[in-house]
N, C-alpha and C positions, 0 to 999 in steps of 0.2 A: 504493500500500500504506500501512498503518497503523503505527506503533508494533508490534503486535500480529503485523503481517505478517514482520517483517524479524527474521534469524536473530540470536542475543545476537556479537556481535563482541569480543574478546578483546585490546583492544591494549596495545601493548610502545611504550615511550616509548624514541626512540634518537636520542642526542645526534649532532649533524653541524653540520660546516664549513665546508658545504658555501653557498658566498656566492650561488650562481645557482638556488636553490630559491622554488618554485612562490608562496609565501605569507610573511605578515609573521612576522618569526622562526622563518623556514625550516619553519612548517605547512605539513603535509601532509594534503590529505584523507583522512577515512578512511570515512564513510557512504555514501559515491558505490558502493562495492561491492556493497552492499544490496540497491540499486537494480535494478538490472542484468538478473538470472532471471526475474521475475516475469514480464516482456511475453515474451520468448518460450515461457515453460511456460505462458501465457494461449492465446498463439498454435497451440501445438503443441494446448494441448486444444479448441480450435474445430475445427482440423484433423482430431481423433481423435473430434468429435462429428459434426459435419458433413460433412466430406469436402474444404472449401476451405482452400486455404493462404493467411493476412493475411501480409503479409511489411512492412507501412511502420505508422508510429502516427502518431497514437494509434488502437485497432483501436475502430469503433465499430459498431451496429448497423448503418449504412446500407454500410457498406463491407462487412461481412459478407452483407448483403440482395444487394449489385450480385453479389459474388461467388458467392454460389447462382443467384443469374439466369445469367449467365454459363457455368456449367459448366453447369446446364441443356440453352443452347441449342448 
């Protein structure tokens, strides 16, 4: 996905003491959630066109092709 693609995210900055956090002065990710919806609502609408379910990625043509072959036979 693009800039264009990923929902406006709204974050709250909150102070912690926390000494065993993920990142250099206890950052925390926060774009990683973004990410996330896109490959399976990709997925799910292959399935709602086609009829095959992609279940592993990245989903490309030829895994879509073997997958119509397949239910075919």
């Amino acid at each position: 996905p693009s800039a264009f693609d990923i929902p406006y995210i709204h974050s709250i900055l909150v102070q912690s003491e926390a000494e065993n956090t993920p990142g250099p002065f206890g950052a925390k990710g926060l774009g990683e959630q973004s990410i996330i919806p896109p490959a399976p609502a990709i997925a799910n609408a292959i399935y709602n066109a086609v009829g095959v379910r992609i279940t592993t990625l990245p989903i490309t043509p030829e895994k879509v092709w073997k997958a119509l072959r397949e239910k075919k036979s």
